[in-house]
C-alpha angles and dihedrals in degrees: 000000000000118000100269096064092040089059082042095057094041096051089053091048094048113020124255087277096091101037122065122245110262111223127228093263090044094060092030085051089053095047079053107045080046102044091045092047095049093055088041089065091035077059097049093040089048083056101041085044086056090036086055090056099047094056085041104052075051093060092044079051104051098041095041132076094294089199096056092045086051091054092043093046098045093053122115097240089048095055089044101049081046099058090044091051097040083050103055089037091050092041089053089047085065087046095063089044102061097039091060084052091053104051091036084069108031116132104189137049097235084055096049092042093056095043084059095053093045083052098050087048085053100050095044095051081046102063087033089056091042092055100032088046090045091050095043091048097047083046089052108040091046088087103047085044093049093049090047106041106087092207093063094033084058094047093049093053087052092039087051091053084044097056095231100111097119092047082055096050088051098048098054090041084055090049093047082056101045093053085049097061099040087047102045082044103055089030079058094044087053092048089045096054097045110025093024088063101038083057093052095060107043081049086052077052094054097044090056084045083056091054097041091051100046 
């Protein structure tokens, strides 16, 4: 529980007698120490988040079929759908970074109020591009992998003598599926319990702004 709603909850316990009266710049001073700590450390977990995949695409790298990952990675969808995903992230980064800025150095309540509102927008954009890209990109390389990968290539060959090509076809596009779901939803757990939170309380901060300023 932060300080504001400390001196809140005592207020409410012992009666304004024993507690000084805030002025409108201490509390105003508090809504802004809070709101611009709160985006500083939307800021550091958006970097450590990137910083996660990136050791971690590395590990995926380094225990899997090097050869295959080399062919995936040097083709000319894969490059493409990585500039375009280096460039937002890095254009939200920068986001992050000047919105801490701003509200770091807000000086009136209608300011800081507005800036809220322009980080929650951006975080929000943020976590929607990271899932929907994710998604896109997963939907797009399958069939490159698929082609290039000799195992399936081989199963596909035995499932088309078969002449269960069809129920193959069904069954991996079931599994895709599947691995979607379970990914967007724990990737969406995750958002939910950071930046969710994170969210919940600079909007508890707008919301005293709001008071403050009506």
């Amino acid at each position: 529980m932060d300080e504001l709603e400390l001196l809140k909850k005592d207020w409410k316990k012992e009666g304004t007698a024993r507690y000084p009266k805030l002025s409108y710049n201490e509390i105003y001073s508090m809504i802004l120490k809070k709101s611009s700590s709160i985006v500083k450390w939307i800021f550091i977990i958006s970097i450590l988040e990137f910083a996660f995949w990136l050791i971690f695409a590395t590990i995926i790298k380094t225990t899997r079929n090097s050869d295959q990952i080399t062919s995936l990675e040097s083709s000319t969808l894969f490059i493409v759908l990585s500039v375009i995903s280096y460039s937002v992230l890095g254009y939200f980064f920068y986001k992050f970074y000047i919105n801490y800025r701003t509200i770091n150095s807000t000086d009136n309540t209608t300011k800081l109020m507005e800036n809220i509102l322009k980080t929650r927008r951006t975080v929000k954009q943020y976590v929607g591009f990271n899932l929907a890209f994710m998604v896109f990109s997963i939907i797009v390389m399958l069939p490159y992998a698929i082609n290039h990968d000799a195992r399936t290539k081989s199963l596909i060959e035995k499932a088309t003598a078969n002449g269960d090509v069809f129920k193959f076809y069904a069954g991996m596009a079931l599994g895709v599926f599947l691995v979607l779901v379970v990914t967007v939803g724990v990737l969406l757990l995750f958002y939910y319990l950071v930046y969710g939170i994170l969210l919940k309380r600079l909007n508890r901060n707008y919301k005293e702004l709001k008071k403050l300023e009506f």
